[in-house]
C-alpha positions as CSV (number, residue, x, y, z in Angstrom):
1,X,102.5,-97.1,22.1
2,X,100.3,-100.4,22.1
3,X,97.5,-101.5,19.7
4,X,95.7,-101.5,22.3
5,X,95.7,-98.3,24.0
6,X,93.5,-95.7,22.2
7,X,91.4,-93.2,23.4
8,X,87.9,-94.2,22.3
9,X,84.7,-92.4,22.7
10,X,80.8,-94.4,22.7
11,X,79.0,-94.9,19.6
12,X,76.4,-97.3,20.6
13,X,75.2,-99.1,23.5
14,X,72.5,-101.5,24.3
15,X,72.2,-100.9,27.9
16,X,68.6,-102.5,29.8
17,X,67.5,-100.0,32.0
18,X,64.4,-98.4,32.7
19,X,63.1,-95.3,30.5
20,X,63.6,-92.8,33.2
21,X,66.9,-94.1,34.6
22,X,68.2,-93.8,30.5
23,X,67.2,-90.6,30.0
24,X,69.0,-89.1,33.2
25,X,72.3,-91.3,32.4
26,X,71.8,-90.1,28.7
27,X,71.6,-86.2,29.7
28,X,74.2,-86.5,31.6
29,X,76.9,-88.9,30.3
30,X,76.1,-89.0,26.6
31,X,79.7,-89.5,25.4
32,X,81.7,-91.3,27.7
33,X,85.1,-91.1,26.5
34,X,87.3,-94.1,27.3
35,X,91.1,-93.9,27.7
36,X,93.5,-96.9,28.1
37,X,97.2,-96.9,29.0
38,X,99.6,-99.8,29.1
39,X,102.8,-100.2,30.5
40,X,104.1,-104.0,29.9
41,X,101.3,-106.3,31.4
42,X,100.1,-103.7,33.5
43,X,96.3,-101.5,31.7
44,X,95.2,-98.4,33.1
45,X,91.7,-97.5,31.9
46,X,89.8,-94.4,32.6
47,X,86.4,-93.4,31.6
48,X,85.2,-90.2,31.7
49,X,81.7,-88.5,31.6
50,X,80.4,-84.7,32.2
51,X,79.3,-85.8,35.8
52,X,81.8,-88.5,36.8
53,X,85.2,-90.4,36.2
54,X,86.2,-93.9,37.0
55,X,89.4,-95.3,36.6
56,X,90.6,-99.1,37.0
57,X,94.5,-99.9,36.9
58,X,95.3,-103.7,36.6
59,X,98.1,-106.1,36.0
60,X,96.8,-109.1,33.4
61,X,96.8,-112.7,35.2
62,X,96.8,-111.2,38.4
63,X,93.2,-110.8,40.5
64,X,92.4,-106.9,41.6
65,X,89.8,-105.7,43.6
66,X,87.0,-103.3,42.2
67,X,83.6,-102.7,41.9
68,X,80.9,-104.5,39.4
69,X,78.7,-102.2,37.2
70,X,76.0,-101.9,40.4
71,X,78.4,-101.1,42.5
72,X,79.1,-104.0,44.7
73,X,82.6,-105.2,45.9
74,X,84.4,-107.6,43.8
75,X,87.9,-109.8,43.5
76,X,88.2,-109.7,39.2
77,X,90.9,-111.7,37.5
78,X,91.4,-110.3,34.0
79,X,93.1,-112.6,31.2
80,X,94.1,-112.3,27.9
81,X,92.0,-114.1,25.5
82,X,93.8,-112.9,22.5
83,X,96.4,-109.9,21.5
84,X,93.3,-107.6,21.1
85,X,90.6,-109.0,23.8
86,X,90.5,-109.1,27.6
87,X,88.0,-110.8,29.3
88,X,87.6,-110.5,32.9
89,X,85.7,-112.7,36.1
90,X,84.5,-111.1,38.8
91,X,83.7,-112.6,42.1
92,X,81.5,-111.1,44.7
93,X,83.8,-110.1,48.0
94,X,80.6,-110.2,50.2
95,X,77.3,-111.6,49.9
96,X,75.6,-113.3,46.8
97,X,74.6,-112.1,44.1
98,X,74.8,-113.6,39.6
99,X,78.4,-113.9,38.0
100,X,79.2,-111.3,36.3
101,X,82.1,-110.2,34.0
102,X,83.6,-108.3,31.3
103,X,85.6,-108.0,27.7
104,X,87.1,-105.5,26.0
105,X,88.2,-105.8,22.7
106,X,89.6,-103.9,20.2
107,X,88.5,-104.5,16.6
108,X,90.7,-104.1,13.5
109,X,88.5,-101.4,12.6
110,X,89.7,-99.7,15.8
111,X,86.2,-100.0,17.6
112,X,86.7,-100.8,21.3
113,X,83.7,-103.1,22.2
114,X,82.9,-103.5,26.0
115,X,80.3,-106.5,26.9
116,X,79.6,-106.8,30.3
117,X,77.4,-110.2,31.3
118,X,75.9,-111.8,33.8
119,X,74.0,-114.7,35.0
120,X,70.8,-114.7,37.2
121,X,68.5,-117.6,37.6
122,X,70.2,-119.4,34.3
123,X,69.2,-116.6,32.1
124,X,72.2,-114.6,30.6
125,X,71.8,-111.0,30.7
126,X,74.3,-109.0,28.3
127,X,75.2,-105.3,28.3
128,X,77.8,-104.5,25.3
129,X,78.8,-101.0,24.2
130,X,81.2,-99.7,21.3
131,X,83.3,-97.1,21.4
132,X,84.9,-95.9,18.1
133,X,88.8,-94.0,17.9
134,X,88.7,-90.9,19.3
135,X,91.4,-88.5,17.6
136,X,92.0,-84.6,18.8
137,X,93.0,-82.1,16.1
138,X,96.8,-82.5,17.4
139,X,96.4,-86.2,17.5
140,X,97.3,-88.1,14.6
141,X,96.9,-91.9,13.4
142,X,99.9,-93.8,13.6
């Protein structure tokens, strides 16, 4: 098992959206809970929610295709930037739009910290979200 493969579940986030929009995503996906898998180079993360799952599987220092927060259609190259922290470029497949990407990190006090960012009209707009270790009653620490 990797360092970096927890299941984590969200403690914070600072997330800028509207009041109404929050209060629907906050009934309905309070506690995302965040699961990540490994297998050499190769992460599988799934995140999962009362109303919805999404799941990403990618190979480190090779580009992937998914989909940025909003929804749109992107080419994302993810890289390590050390042991514990991936950070990942996206690029828009179709259209324009701000650059936008992603890190994940995982803290030595077992936090998983997501920031997502991106760039519109010079401004930097920053999302970031931490999850702390979740453990099961048959789950126990290493």
């Amino acid at each position: 098992v990797c360092s970096y493969c927890p299941t984590h579940t969200l403690r914070s986030s600072d997330a800028s959206v509207n009041v109404f929009l929050r209060k629907i995503a906050v009934a309905a996906a309070s506690r995302p809970l965040v699961e990540i898998t490994q297998q050499g180079e190769t992460l599988s993360i799934q995140t999962s929610t009362s109303v919805h799952t999404t799941h990403i599987s990618f190979t480190v220092g090779q580009s992937f295709n998914e989909a940025t927060v909003d929804g749109r259609p992107c080419m994302s190259f993810p890289k390590w930037e050390t042991d514990r922290k991936i950070t990942c470029e996206q690029t828009l497949q179709k259209g324009e739009g701000p650059p936008t990407c992603w890190t994940r990190e995982l803290t030595s006090d077992r936090e998983l910290i997501l920031v997502r960012q991106y760039d519109v009209d010079k401004y930097l707009f920053e999302n970031t979200s931490i999850y702390i270790r979740y453990l099961s009653r048959l789950h126990r620490e290493p």
